[in-house]
TORKOL-4160 file (C-alpha; in steps of 0.2 Angstrom, whole numbers, padded with zeros to 4 digits, m for minus):
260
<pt num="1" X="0172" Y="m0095" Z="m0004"/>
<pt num="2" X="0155" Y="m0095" Z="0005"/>
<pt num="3" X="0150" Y="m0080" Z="m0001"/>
<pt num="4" X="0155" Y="m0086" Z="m0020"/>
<pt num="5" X="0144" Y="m0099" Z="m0016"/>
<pt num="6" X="0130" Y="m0091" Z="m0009"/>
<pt num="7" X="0132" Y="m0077" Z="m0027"/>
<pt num="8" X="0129" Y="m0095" Z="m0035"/>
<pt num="9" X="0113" Y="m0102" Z="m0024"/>
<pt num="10" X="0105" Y="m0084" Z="m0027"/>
<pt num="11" X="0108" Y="m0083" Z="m0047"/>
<pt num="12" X="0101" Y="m0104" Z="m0044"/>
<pt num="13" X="0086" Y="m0095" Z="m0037"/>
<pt num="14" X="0082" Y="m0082" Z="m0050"/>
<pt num="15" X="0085" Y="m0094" Z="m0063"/>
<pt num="16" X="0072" Y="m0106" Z="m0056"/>
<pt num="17" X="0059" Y="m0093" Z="m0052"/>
<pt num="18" X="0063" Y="m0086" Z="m0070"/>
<pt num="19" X="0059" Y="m0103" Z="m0078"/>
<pt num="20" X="0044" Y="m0105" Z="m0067"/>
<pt num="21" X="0035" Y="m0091" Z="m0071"/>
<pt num="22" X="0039" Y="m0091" Z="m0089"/>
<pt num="23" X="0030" Y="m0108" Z="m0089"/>
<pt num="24" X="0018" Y="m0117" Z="m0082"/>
<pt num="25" X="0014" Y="m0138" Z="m0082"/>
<pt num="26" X="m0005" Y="m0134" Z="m0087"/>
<pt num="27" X="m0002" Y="m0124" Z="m0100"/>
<pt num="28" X="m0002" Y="m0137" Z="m0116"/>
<pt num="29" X="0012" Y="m0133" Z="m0131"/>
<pt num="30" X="0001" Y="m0137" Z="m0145"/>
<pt num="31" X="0006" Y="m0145" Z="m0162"/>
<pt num="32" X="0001" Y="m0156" Z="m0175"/>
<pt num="33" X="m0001" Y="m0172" Z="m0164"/>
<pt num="34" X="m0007" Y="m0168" Z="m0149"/>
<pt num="35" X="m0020" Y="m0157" Z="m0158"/>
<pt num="36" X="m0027" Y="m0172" Z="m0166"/>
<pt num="37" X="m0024" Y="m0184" Z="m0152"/>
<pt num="38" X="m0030" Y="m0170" Z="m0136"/>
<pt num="39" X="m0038" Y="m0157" Z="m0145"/>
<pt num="40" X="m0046" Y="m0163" Z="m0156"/>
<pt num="41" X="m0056" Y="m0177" Z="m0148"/>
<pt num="42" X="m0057" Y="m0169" Z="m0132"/>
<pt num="43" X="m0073" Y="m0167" Z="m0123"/>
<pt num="44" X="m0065" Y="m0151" Z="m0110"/>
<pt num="45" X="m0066" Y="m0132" Z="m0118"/>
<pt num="46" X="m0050" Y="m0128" Z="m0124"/>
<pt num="47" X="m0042" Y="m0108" Z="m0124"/>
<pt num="48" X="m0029" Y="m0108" Z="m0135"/>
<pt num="49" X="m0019" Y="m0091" Z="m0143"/>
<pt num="50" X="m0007" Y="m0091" Z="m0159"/>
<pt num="51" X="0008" Y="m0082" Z="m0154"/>
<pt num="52" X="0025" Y="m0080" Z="m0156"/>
<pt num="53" X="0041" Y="m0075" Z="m0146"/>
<pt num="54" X="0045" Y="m0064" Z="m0159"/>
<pt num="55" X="0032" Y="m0049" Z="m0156"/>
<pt num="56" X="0032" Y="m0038" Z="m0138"/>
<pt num="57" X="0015" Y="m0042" Z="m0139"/>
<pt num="58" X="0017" Y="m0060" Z="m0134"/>
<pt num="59" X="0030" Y="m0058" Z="m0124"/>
<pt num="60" X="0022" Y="m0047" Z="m0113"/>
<pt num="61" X="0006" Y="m0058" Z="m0114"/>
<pt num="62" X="0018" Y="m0073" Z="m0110"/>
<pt num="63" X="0016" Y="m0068" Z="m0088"/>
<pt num="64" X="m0004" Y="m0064" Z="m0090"/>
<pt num="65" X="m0006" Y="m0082" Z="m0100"/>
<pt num="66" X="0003" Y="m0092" Z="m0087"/>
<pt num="67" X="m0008" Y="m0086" Z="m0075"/>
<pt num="68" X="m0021" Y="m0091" Z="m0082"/>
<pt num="69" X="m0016" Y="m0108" Z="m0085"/>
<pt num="70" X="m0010" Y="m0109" Z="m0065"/>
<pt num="71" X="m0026" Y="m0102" Z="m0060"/>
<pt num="72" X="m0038" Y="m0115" Z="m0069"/>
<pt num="73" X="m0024" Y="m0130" Z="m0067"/>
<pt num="74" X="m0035" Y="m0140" Z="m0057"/>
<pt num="75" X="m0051" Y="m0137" Z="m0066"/>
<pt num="76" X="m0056" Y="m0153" Z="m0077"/>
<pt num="77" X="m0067" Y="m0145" Z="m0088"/>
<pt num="78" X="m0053" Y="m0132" Z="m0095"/>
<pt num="79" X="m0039" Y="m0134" Z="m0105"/>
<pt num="80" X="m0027" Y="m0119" Z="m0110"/>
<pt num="81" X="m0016" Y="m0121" Z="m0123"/>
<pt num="82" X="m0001" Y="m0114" Z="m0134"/>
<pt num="83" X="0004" Y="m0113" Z="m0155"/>
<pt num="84" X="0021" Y="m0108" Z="m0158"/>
<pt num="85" X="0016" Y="m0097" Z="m0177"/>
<pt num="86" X="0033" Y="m0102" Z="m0184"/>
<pt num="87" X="0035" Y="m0118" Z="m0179"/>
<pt num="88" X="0017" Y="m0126" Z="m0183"/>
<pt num="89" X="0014" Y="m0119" Z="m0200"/>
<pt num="90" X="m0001" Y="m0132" Z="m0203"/>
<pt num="91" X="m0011" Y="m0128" Z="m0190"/>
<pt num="92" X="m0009" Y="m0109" Z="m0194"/>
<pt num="93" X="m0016" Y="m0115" Z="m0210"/>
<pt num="94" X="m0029" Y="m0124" Z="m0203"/>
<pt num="95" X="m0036" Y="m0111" Z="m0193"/>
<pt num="96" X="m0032" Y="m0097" Z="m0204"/>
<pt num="97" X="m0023" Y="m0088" Z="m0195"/>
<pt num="98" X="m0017" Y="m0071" Z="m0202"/>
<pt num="99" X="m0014" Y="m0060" Z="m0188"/>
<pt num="100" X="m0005" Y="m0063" Z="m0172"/>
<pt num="101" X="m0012" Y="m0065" Z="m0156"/>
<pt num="102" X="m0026" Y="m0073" Z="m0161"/>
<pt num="103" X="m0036" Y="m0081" Z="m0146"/>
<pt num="104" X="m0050" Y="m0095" Z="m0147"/>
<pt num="105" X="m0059" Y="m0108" Z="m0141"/>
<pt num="106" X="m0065" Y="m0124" Z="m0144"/>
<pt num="107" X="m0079" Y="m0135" Z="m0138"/>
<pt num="108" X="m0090" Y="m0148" Z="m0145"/>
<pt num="109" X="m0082" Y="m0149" Z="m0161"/>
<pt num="110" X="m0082" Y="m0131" Z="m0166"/>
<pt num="111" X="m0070" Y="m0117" Z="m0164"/>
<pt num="112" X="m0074" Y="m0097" Z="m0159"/>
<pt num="113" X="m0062" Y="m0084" Z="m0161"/>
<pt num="114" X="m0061" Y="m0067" Z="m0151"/>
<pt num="115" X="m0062" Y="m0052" Z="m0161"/>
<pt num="116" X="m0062" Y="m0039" Z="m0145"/>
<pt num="117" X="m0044" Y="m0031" Z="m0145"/>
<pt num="118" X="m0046" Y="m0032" Z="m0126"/>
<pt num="119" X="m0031" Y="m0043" Z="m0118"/>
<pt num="120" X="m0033" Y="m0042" Z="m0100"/>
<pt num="121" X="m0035" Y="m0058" Z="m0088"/>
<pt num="122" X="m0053" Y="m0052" Z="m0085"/>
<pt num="123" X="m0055" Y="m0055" Z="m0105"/>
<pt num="124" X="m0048" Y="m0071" Z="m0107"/>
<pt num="125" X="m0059" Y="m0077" Z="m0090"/>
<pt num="126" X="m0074" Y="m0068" Z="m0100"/>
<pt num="127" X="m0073" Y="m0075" Z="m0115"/>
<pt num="128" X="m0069" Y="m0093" Z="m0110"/>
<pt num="129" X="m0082" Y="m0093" Z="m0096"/>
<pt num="130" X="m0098" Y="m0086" Z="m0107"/>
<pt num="131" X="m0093" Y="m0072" Z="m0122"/>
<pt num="132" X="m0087" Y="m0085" Z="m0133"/>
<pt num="133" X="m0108" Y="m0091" Z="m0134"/>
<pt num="134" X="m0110" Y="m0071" Z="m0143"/>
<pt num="135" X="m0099" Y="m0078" Z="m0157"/>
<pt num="136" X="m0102" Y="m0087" Z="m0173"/>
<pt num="137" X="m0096" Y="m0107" Z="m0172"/>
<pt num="138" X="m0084" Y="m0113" Z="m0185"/>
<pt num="139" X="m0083" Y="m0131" Z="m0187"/>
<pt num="140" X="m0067" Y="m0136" Z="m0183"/>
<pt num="141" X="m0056" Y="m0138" Z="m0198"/>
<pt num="142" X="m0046" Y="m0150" Z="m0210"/>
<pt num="143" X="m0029" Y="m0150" Z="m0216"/>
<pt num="144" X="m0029" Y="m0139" Z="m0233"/>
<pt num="145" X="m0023" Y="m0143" Z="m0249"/>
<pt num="146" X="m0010" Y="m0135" Z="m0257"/>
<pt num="147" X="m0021" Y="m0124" Z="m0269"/>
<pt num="148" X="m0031" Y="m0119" Z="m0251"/>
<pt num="149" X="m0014" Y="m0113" Z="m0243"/>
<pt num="150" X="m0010" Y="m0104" Z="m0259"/>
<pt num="151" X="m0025" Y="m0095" Z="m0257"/>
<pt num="152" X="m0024" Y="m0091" Z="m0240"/>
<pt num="153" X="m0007" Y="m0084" Z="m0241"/>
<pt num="154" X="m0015" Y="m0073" Z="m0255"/>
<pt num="155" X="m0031" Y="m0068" Z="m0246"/>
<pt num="156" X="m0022" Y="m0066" Z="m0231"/>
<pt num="157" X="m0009" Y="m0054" Z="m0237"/>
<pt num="158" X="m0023" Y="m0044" Z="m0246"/>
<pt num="159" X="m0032" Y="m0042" Z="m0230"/>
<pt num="160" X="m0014" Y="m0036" Z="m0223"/>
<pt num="161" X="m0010" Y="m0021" Z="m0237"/>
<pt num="162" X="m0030" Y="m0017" Z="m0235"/>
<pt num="163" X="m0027" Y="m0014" Z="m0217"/>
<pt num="164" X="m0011" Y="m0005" Z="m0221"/>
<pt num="165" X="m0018" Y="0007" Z="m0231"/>
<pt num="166" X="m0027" Y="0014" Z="m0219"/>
<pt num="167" X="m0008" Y="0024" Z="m0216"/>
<pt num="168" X="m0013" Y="0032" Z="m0233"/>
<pt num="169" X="m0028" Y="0041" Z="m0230"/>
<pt num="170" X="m0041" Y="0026" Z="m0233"/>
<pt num="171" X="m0045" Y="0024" Z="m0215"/>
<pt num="172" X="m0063" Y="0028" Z="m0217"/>
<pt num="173" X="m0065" Y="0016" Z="m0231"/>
<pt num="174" X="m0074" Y="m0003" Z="m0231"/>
<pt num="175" X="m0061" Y="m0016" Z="m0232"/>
<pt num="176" X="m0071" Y="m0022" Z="m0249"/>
<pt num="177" X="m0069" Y="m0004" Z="m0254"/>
<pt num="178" X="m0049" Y="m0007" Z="m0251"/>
<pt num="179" X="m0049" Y="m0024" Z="m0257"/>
<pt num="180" X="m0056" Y="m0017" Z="m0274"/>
<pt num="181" X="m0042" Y="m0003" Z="m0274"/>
<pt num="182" X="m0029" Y="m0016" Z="m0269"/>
<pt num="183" X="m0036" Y="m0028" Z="m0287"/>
<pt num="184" X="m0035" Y="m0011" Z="m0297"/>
<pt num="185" X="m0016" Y="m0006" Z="m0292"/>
<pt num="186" X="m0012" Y="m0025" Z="m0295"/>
<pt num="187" X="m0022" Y="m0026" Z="m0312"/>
<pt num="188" X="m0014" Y="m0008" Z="m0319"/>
<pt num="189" X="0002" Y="m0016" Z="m0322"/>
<pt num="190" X="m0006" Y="m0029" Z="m0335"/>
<pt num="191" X="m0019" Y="m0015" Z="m0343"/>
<pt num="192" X="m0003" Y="m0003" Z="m0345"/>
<pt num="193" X="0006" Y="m0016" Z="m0355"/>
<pt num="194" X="m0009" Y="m0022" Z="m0363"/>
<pt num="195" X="m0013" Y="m0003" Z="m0370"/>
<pt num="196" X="0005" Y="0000" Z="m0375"/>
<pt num="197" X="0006" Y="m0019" Z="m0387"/>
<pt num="198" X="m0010" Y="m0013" Z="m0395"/>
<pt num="199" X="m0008" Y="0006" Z="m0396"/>
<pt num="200" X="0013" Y="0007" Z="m0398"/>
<pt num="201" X="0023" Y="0004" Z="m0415"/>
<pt num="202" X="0036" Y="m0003" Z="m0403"/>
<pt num="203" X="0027" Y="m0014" Z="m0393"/>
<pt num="204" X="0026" Y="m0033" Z="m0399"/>
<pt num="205" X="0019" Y="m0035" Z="m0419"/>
<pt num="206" X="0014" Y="m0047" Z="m0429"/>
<pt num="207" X="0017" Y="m0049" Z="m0450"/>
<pt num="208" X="0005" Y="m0045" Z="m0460"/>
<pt num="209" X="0009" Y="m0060" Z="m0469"/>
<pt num="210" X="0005" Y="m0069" Z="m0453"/>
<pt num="211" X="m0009" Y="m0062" Z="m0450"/>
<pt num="212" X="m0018" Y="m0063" Z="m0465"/>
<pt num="213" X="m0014" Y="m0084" Z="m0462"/>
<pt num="214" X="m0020" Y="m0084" Z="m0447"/>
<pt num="215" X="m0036" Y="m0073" Z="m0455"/>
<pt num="216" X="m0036" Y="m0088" Z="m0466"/>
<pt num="217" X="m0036" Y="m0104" Z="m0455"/>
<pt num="218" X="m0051" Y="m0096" Z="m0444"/>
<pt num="219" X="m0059" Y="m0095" Z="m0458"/>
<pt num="220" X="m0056" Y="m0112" Z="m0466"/>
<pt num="221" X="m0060" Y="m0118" Z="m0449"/>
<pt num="222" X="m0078" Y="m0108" Z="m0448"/>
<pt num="223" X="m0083" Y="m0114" Z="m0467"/>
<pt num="224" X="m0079" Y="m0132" Z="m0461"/>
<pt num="225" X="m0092" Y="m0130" Z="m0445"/>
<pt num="226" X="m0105" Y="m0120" Z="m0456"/>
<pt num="227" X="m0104" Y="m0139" Z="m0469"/>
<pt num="228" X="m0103" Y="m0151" Z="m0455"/>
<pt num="229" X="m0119" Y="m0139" Z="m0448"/>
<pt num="230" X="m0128" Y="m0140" Z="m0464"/>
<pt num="231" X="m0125" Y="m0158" Z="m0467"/>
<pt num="232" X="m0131" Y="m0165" Z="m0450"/>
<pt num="233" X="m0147" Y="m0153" Z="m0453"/>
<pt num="234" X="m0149" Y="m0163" Z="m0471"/>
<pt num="235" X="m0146" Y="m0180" Z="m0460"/>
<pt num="236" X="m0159" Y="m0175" Z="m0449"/>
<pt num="237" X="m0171" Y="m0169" Z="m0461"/>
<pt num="238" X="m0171" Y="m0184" Z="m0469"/>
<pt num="239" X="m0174" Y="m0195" Z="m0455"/>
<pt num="240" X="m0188" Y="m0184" Z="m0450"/>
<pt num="241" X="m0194" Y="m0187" Z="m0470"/>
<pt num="242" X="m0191" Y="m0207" Z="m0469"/>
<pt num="243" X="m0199" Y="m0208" Z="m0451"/>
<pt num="244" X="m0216" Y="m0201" Z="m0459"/>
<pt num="245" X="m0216" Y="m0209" Z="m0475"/>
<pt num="246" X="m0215" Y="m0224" Z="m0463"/>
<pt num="247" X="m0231" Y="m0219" Z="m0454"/>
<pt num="248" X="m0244" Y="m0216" Z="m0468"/>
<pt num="249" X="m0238" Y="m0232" Z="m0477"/>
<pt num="250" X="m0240" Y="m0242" Z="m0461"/>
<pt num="251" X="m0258" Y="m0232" Z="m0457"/>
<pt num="252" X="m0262" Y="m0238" Z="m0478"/>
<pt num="253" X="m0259" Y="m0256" Z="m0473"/>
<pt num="254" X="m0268" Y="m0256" Z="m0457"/>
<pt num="255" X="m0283" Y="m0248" Z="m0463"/>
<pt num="256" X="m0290" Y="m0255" Z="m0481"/>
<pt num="257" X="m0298" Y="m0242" Z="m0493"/>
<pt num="258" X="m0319" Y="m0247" Z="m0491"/>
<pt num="259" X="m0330" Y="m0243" Z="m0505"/>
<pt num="260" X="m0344" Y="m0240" Z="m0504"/>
């Protein structure tokens, strides 16, 4: 019996030291609300990374982070925090996040995000400590309207398939070169059916009765701007005419004929 129990206190153990380690009291779970009431209006530098536990990435990344967090627990001017990807959609919008991890940092009302592809501690401590200065400030965003998140998920997924064509021999391309190709495969479609309704006997027709009605009505429709044209120049030529007959007759009565 003891020994069952002692099996029991040790499992206790690991499972403790497990959830520990996996977590840490200064590193912040960020969402919605405690980005706009701790995040948002707070005066320390905040590290935050977009991950989820879905990737190995983040997952080994998840030890690394928490060490962080432990190391700079007591310092007042550092916060470290966390955004769950699948969870807080919002803020992905916000940000912009389209690939994953994405680390950055916030101070003074802006936000700079690491490009290096670096992860190490010695990174993180870099970047939070001085290298974030070499980057460009973004103001710290809004919450996007529907037509913005539309486009993001459409800018974003271009920017994915550009960076996956790189499997396809278009690795030494610019990623505006790709983006071009990327609008070309999408457009083909349309062109292809475009030339095959103008070009093909079976594509979509139209009735040569039809046609010559519809040849008709634009036609009816240009006649009738060319009168309404021609009558307002009349209207106005007339007014023009009115206007200086007015001025000589006035200039006749204000100066009298003197003979002489």
């Amino acid at each position: 019996t003891w020994d069952y129990q002692k099996q029991i206190m040790w499992v206790t153990c690991f499972i403790l030291l497990a959830m520990v380690s996996a977590n840490s009291p200064c590193l912040v779970h960020i969402n919605e609300d405690v980005y706009d009431t701790q995040v948002k209006t707070s005066k320390r530098t905040w590290l935050i990374y977009f991950c989820n536990n879905h990737t190995d990435f983040c997952k080994a990344l998840k030890d690394a982070w928490v060490e962080i967090a432990n190391k700079n627990c007591n310092n007042d001017n550092v916060e470290l925090g966390r955004v769950e990807m699948d969870t807080e959609i919002e803020l992905r919008y916000m940000f912009e996040i389209s690939s994953i991890p994405t680390f950055i940092v916030i101070k003074n009302g802006n936000y700079y995000v690491m490009k290096k592809r670096a992860r190490s501690i010695d990174d993180f401590t870099n970047f939070l400590a001085w290298e974030y200065k070499e980057v460009k400030p973004v103001p710290l965003p809004q919450k996007k309207s529907t037509l913005m998140k539309l486009w993001f998920l459409i800018t974003s997924g271009v920017e994915i398939f550009a960076d996956y064509l790189d499997t396809f021999g278009f690795k030494g391309y610019s990623k505006t070169t790709k983006i071009y190709i990327i609008i070309g495969l999408m457009a083909a479609p349309f062109v292809g059916f475009f030339l095959w309704a103008y070009y093909s006997d079976s594509g979509p027709t139209i009735s040569k009765e039809r046609l010559a009605e519809i040849r008709a009505q634009i036609k009816e429709k240009l006649q009738q701007k060319t009168e309404e044209k021609k009558k307002r120049e009349k209207s106005e030529a007339e007014e023009k005419q009115a206007l200086v007959n007015e001025t000589i007759d006035k200039s006749k009565t204000e100066q009298p004929f003197t003979q002489y």
